[in-house]
KOLLUM-192734 format. One record per residue: residue number from 1; residue in three letters; x, y, z of N, C-alpha, C in turn. Coordinates in steps of 0.2 Angstrom, whole numbers, plus 5000, padded with zeros to 4 digits. Each point is the difference from the previous one (the first is absolute). Layout:
# KOLLUM-192734
(NUM; ala; (X; Y; Z); (X; Y; Z); (X; Y; Z));
...
***
This chain:
# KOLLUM-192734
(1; unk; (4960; 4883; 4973); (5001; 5003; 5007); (5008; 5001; 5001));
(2; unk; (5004; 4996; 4997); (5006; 4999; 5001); (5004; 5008; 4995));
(3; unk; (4995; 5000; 4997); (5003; 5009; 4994); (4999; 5004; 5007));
(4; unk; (4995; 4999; 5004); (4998; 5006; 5002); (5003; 5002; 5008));
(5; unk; (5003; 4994; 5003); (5003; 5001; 5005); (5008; 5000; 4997));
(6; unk; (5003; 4998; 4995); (5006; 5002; 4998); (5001; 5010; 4995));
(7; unk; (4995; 5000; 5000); (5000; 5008; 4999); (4998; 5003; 5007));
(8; unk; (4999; 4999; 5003); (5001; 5003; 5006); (5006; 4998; 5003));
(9; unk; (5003; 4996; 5000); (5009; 4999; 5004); (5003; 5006; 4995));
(10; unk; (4999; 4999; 4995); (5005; 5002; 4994); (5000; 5010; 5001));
(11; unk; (4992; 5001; 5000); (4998; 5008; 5003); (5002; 5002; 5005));
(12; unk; (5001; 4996; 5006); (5000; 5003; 5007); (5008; 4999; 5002));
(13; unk; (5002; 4993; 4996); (5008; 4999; 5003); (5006; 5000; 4995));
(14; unk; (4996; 4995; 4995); (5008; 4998; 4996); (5000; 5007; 4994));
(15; unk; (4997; 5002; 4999); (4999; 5007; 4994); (4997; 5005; 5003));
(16; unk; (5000; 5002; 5003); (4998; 5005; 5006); (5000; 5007; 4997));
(17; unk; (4993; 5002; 4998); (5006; 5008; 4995); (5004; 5006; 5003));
(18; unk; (4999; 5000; 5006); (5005; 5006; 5003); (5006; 4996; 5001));
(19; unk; (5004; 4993; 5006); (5004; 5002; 5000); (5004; 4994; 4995));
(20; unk; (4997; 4995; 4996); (5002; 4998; 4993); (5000; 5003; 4995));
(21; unk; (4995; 5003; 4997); (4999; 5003; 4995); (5005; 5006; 5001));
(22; unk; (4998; 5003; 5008); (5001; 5008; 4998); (4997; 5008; 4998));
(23; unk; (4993; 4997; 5001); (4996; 5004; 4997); (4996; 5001; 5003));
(24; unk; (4995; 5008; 5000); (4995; 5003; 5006); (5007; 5004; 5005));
(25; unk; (5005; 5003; 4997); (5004; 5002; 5007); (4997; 5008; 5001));
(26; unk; (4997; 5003; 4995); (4998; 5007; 5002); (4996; 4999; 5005));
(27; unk; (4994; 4996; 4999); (4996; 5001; 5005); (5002; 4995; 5009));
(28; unk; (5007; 4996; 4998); (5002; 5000; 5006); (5005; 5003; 5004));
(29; unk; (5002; 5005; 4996); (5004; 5003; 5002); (4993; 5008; 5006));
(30; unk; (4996; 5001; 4995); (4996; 5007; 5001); (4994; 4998; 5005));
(31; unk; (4999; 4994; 5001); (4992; 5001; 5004); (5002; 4994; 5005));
(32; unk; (5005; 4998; 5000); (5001; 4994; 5009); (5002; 5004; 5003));
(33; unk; (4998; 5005; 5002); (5003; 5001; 5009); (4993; 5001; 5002));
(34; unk; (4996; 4996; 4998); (4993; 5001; 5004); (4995; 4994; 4998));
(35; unk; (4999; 4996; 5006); (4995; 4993; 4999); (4992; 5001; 4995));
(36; unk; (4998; 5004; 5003); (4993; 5001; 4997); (5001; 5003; 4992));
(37; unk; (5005; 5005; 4998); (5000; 5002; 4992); (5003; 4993; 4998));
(38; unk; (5006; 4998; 5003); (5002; 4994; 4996); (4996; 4995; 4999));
(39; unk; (4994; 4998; 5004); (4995; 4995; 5000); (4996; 5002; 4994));
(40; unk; (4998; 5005; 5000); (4995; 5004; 4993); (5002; 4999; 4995));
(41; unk; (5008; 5002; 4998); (5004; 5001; 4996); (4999; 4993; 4996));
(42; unk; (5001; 4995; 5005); (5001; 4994; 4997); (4994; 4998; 4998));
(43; unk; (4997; 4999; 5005); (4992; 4998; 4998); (4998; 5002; 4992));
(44; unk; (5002; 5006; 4998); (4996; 5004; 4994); (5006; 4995; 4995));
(45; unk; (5003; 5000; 5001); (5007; 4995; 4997); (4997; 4995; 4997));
(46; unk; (4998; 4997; 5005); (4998; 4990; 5001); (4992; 5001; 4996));
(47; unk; (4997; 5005; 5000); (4995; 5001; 4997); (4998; 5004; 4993));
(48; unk; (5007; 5002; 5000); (5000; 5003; 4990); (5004; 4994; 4997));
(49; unk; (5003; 4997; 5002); (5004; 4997; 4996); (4996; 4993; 5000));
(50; unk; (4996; 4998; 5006); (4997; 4992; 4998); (4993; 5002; 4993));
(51; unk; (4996; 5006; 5001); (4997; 5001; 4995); (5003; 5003; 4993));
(52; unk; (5004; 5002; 4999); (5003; 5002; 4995); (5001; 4994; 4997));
(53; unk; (5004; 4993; 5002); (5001; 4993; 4999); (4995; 4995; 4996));
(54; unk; (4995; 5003; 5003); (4993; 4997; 5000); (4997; 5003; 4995));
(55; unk; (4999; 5008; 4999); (4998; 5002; 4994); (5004; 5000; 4993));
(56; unk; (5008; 5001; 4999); (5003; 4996; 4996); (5001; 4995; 4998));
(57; unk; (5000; 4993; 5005); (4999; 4996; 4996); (4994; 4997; 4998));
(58; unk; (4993; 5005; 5001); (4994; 4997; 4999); (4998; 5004; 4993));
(59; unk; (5004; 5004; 4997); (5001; 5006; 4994); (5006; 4997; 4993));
(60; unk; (5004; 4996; 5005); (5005; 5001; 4996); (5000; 4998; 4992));
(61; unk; (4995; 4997; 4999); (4999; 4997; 4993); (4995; 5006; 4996));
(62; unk; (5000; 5007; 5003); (4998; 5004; 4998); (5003; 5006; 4998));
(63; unk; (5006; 5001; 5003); (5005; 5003; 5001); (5005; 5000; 4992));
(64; unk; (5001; 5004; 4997); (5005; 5002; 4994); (5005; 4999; 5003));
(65; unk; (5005; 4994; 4998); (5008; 5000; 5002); (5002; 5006; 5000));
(66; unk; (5001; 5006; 4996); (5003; 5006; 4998); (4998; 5004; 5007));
(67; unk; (4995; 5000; 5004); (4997; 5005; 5002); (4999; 4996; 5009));
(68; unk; (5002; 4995; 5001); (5000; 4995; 5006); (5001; 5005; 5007));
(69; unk; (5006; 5002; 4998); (5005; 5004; 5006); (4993; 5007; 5002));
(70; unk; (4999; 5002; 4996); (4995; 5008; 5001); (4996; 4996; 5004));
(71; unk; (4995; 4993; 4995); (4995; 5000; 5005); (5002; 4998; 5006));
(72; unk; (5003; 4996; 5002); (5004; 4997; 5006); (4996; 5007; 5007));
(73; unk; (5006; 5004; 4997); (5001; 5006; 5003); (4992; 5005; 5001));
(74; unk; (4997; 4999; 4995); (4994; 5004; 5003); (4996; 4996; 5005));
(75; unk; (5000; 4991; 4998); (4995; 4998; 5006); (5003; 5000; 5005));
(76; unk; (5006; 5000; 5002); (5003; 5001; 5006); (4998; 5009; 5002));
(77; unk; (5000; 5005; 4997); (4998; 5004; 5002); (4992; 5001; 5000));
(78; unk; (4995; 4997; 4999); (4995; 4999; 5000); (4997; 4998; 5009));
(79; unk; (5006; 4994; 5001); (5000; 4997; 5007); (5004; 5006; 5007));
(80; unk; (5002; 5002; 4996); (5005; 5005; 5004); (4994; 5008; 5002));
(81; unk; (4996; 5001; 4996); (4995; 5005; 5000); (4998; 4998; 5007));
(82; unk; (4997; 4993; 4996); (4994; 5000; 5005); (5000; 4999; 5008));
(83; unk; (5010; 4998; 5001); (5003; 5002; 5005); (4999; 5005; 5005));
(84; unk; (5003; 5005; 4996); (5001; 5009; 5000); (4992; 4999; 5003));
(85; unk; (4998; 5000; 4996); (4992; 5005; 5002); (4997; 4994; 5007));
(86; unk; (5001; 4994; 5001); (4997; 4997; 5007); (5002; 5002; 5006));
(87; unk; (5009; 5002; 4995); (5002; 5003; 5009); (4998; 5007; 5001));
(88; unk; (4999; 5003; 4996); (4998; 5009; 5000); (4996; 4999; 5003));
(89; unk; (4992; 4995; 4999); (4996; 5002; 5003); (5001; 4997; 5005));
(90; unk; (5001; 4994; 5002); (5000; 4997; 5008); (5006; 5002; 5006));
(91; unk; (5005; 5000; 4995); (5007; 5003; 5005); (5005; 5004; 4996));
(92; unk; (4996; 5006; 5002); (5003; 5005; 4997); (5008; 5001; 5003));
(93; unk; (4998; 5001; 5007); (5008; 5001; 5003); (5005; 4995; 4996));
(94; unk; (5000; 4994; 5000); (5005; 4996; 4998); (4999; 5001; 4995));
(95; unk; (4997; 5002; 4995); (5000; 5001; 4989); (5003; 5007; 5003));
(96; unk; (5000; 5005; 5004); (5004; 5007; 5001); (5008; 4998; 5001));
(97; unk; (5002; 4995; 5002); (5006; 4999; 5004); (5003; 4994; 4994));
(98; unk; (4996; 4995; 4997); (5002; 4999; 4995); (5004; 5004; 4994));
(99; unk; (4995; 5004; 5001); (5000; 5005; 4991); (5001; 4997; 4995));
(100; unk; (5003; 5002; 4995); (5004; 4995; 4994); (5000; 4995; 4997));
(101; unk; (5004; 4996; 5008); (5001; 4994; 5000); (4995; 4995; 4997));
(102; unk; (4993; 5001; 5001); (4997; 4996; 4998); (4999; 5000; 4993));
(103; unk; (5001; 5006; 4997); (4999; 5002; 4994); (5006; 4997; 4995));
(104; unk; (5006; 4998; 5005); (5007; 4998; 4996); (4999; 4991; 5001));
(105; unk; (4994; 4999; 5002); (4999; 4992; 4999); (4998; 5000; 4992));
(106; unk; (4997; 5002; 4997); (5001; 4998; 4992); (5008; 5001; 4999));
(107; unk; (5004; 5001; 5000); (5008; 5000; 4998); (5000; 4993; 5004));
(108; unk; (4999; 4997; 5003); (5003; 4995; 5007); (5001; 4996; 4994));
(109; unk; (5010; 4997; 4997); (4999; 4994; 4998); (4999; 4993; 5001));
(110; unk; (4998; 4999; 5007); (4997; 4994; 5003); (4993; 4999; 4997));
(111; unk; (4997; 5006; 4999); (4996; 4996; 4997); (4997; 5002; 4990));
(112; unk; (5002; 5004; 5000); (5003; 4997; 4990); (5005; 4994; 5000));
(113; unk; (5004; 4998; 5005); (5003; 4993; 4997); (4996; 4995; 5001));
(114; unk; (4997; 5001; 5004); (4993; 4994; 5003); (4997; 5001; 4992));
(115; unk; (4996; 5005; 5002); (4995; 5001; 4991); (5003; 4996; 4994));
(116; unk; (5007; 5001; 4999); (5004; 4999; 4993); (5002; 4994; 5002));
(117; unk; (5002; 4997; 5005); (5004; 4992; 5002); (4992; 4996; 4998));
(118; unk; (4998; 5001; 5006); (4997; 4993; 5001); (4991; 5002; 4996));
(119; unk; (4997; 5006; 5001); (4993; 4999; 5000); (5001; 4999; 4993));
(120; unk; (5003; 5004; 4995); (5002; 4998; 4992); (5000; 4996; 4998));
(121; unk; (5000; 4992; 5006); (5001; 4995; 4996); (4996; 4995; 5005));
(122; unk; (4996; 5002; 5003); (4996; 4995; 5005); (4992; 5004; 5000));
(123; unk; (4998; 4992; 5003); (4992; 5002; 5000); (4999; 5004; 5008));
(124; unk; (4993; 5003; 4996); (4997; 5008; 5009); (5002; 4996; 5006));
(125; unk; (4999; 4994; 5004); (4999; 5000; 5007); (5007; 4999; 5002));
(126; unk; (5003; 4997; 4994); (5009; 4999; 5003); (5004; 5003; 5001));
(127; unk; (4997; 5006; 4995); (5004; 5007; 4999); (4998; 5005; 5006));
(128; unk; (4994; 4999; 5001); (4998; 5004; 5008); (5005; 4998; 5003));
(129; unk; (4999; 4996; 5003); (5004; 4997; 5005); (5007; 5000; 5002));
(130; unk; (5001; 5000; 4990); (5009; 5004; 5002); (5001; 5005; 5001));
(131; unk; (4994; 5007; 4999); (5002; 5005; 5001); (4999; 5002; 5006));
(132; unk; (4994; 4995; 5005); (4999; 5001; 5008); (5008; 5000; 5003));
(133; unk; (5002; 4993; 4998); (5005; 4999; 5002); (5006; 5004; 5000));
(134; unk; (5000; 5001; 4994); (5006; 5006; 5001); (4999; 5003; 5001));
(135; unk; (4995; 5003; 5004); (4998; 5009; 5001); (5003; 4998; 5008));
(136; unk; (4997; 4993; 5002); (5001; 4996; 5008); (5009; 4999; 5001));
(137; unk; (5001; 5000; 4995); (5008; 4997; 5000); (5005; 5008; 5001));
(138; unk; (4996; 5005; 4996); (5002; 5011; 5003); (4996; 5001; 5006));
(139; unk; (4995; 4996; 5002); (4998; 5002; 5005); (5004; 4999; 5006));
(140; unk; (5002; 4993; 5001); (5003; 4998; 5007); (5007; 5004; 5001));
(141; unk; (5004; 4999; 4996); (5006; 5004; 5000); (5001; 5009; 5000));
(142; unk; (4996; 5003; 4999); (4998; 5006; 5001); (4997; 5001; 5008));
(143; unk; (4995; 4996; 5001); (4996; 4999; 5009); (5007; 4998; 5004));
(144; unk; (5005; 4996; 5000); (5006; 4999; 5000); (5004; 5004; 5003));
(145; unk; (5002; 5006; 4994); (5004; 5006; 5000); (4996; 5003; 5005));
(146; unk; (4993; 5004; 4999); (4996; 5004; 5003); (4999; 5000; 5004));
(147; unk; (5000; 4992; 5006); (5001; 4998; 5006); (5006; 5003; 5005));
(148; unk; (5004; 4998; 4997); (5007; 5001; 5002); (5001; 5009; 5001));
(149; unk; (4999; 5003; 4996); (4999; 5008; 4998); (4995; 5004; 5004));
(150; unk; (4994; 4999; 5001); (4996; 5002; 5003); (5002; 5000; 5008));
(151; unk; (5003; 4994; 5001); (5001; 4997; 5007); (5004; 5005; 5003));
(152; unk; (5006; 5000; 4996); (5007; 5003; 5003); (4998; 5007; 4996));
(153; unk; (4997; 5002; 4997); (4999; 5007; 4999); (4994; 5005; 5002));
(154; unk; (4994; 4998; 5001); (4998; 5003; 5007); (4998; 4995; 5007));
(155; unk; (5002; 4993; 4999); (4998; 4998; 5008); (4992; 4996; 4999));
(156; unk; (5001; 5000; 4993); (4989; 5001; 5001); (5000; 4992; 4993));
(157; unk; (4995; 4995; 5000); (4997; 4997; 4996); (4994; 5002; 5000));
(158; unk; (4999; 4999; 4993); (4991; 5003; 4997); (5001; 5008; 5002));
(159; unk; (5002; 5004; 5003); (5001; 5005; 5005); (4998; 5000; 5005));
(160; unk; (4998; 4991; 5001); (4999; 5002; 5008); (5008; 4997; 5004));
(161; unk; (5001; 5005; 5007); (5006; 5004; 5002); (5002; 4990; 5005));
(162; unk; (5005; 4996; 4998); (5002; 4994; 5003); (5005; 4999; 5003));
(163; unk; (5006; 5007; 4997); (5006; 4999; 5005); (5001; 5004; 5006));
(164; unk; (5003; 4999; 5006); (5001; 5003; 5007); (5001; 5006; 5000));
(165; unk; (4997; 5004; 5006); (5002; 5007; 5000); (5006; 5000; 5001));
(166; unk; (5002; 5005; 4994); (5008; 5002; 5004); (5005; 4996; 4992));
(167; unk; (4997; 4996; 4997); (5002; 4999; 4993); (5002; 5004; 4996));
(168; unk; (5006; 4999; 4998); (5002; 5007; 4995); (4999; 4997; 4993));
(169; unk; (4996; 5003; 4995); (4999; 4999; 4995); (5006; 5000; 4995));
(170; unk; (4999; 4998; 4994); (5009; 5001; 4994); (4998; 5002; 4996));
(171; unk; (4998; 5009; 5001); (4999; 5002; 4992); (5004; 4996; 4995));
(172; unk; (5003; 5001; 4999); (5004; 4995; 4992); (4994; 4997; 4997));
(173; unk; (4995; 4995; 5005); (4994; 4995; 4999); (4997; 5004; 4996));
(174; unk; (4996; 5004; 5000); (4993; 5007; 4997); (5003; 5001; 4994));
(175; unk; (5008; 4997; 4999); (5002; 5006; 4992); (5003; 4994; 4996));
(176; unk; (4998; 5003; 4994); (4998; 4993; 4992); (5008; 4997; 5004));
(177; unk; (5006; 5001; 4999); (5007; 4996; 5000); (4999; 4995; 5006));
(178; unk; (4997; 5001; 5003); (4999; 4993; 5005); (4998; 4994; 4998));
(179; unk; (4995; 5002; 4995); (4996; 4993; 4996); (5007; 4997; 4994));
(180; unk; (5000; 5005; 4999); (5008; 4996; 4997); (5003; 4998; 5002));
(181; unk; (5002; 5002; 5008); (5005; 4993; 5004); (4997; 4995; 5001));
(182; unk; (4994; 5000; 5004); (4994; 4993; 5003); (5001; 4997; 4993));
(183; unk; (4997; 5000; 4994); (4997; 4998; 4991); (5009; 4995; 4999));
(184; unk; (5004; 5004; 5000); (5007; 4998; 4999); (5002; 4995; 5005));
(185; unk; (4997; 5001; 5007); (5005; 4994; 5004); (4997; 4995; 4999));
(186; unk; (4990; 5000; 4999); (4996; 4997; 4998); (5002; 4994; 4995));
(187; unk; (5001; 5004; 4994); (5003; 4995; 4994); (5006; 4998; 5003));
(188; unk; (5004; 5003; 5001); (5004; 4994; 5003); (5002; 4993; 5005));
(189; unk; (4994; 5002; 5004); (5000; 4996; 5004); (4994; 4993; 4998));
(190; unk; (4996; 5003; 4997); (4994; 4996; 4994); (5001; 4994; 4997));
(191; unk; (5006; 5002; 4997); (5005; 4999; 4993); (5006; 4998; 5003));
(192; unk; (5000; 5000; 5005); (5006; 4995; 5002); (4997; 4992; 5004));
(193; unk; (4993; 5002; 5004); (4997; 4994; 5001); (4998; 4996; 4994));
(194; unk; (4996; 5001; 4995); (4999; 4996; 4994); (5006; 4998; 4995));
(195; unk; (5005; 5003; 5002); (5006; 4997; 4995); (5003; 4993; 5007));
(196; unk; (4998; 5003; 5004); (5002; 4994; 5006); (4998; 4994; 4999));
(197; unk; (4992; 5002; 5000); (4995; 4994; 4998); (5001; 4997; 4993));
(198; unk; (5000; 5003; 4996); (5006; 4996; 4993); (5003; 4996; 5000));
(199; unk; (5007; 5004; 5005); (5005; 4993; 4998); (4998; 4996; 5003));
(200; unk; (4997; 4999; 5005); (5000; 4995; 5007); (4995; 4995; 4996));
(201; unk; (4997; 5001; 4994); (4996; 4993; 4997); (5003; 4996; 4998));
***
């Protein structure tokens, strides 16, 4: 129990893959100015990557050293399909307003390093759980930005409308360069609280 609540601190806070690692910034920079895409975004995230984890490490003694990275990569695209196709048929609007992005989740290296760190060397359920996590640990810092950005860029969360009439919106919010200012004060401000808590042991 104690592995599996310490890979959860480690996912969400102390190794965090966006504002630790660094990673997943395409898709925060392109689809947070809007709560509900960002919500899906990640969902589909936290749910390719825990099963991809879980398939790989339950293959992995199957798997030609030579040939590890391909397979990696197709069962993550495997997982990523069956994405595309559930939002095609149930929410289309959001896989329209998506597009790509979801397609650019097999490139994601949050989760080929999840695959090649941990599942390549651990058993199925602990590897899931690493990969939930860290899909949970991209999820909350992206809902984060997206929050922020939606607010102040139309006025609206989920798109339902919660700031006063009369509110002037800040285009800047809607357009990709703003998530790199929020993503950057964010790591900053993240990473100066943890280094805090550091020294002070």
């Amino acid at each position: 129990m104690n592995n599996y609540k310490g890979i959860l601190k480690e996912n969400l806070w102390d190794n965090n893959p966006v504002f630790v690692q660094i990673l997943g910034i395409c898709s925060t920079l392109a689809v947070t100015n809007n709560l509900t895409n960002t919500f899906i975004m990640t969902l589909s995230v936290v749910f390719v990557a825990g099963l991809t984890n879980f398939t790989v490490a339950s293959i992995k003694h199957l798997i030609p050293g030579k040939v590890r990275m391909i397979i990696q990569t197709l069962i993550i695209s495997f997982f990523v399909i069956i994405v595309d196709l559930l939002l095609r048929a149930y929410l289309p609007d959001i896989s329209k307003s998506l597009g790509p992005y979801v397609g650019l989740i097999i490139t994601n290296c949050i989760i080929m390093g999840r695959a090649e760190a941990f599942a390549q060397s651990n058993k199925p359920l602990i590897s899931l759980w690493d990969g939930i996590t860290t899909g949970l640990g991209y999820m909350w810092i992206l809902m984060a930005i997206a929050f922020i950005r939606e607010l102040l860029g139309f006025g609206t969360l989920f798109g339902i409308l919660v700031m006063p009439e009369g509110f002037q919106t800040w285009t800047i919010m809607i357009m990709a360069p703003s998530a790199f200012f929020i993503l950057g004060i964010a790591i900053w401000i993240i990473n100066n609280i943890r280094l805090s808590k550091e020294s002070s042991k």
